[in-house]
C-alpha positions in Angstrom: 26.1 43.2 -44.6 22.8 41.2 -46.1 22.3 41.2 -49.8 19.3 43.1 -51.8 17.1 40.4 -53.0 16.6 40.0 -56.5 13.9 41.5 -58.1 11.3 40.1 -60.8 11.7 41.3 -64.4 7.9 40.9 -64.3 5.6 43.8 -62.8 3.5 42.8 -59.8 -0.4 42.3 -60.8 -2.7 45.4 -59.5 -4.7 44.5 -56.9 -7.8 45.9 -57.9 -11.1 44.3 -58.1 -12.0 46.3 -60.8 -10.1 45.9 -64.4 -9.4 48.7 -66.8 -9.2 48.6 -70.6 -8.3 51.9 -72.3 -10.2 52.5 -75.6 -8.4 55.1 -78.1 -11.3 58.1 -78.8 -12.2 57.8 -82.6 -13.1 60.5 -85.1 -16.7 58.5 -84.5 -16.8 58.7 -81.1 -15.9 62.6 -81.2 -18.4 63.3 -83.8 -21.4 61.4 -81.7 -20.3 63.4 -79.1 -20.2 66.6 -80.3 -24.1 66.0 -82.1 -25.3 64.9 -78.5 -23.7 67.9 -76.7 -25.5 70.2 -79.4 -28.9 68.3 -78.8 -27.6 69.1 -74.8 -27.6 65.4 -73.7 -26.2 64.8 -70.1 -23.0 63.8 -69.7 -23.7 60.6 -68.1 -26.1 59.8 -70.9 -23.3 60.5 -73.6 -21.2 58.3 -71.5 -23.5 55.2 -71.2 -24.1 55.8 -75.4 -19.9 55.7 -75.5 -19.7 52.9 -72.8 -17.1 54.8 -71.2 -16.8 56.8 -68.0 -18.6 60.2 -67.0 -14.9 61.5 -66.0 -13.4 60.3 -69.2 -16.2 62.1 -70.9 -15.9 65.1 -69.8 -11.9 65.1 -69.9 -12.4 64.4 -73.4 -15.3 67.4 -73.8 -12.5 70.1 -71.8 -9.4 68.9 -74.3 -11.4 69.1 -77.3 -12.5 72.5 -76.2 -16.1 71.9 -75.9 -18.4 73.3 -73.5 -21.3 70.9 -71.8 -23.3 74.5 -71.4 -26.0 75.9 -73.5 -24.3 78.6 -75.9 -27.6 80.2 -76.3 -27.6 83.2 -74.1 -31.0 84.5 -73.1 -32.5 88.0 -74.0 -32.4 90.2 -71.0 -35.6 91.9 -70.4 
């Protein structure tokens, strides 16, 4: 019966060409946000402002329970 071969106490490197670096959302960044969603700024602008992500934009618009939508409704005629 063959033995299991040891294994490294050390986690094998990602092989992607791309790193990532997770930034903690700040009261700031939140705040910014929330001013440039009321003056209806794209996500991808607000994103490039925040230098994050589109995606992690908008997960962090739908967990703070903000809407990208105009709230103004318009009058029916």
């Amino acid at each position: 019966m063959a033995t299991k071969a040891k294994r490294s106490k050390t986690p094998a490197k990602k092989k992607s060409s791309k790193a990532t670096s997770r930034v903690r959302w700040t009261g700031e960044n939140d705040k910014l946000m929330k001013s440039m969603i009321k003056e209806q700024t794209p996500a991808r602008a607000i994103a490039t402002k925040l230098k994050r992500t589109e995606a992690a934009v908008r997960q962090r618009i739908h967990k703070l329970g903000l809407s990208l939508r105009s709230s103004k409704k318009k009058a029916r005629r």
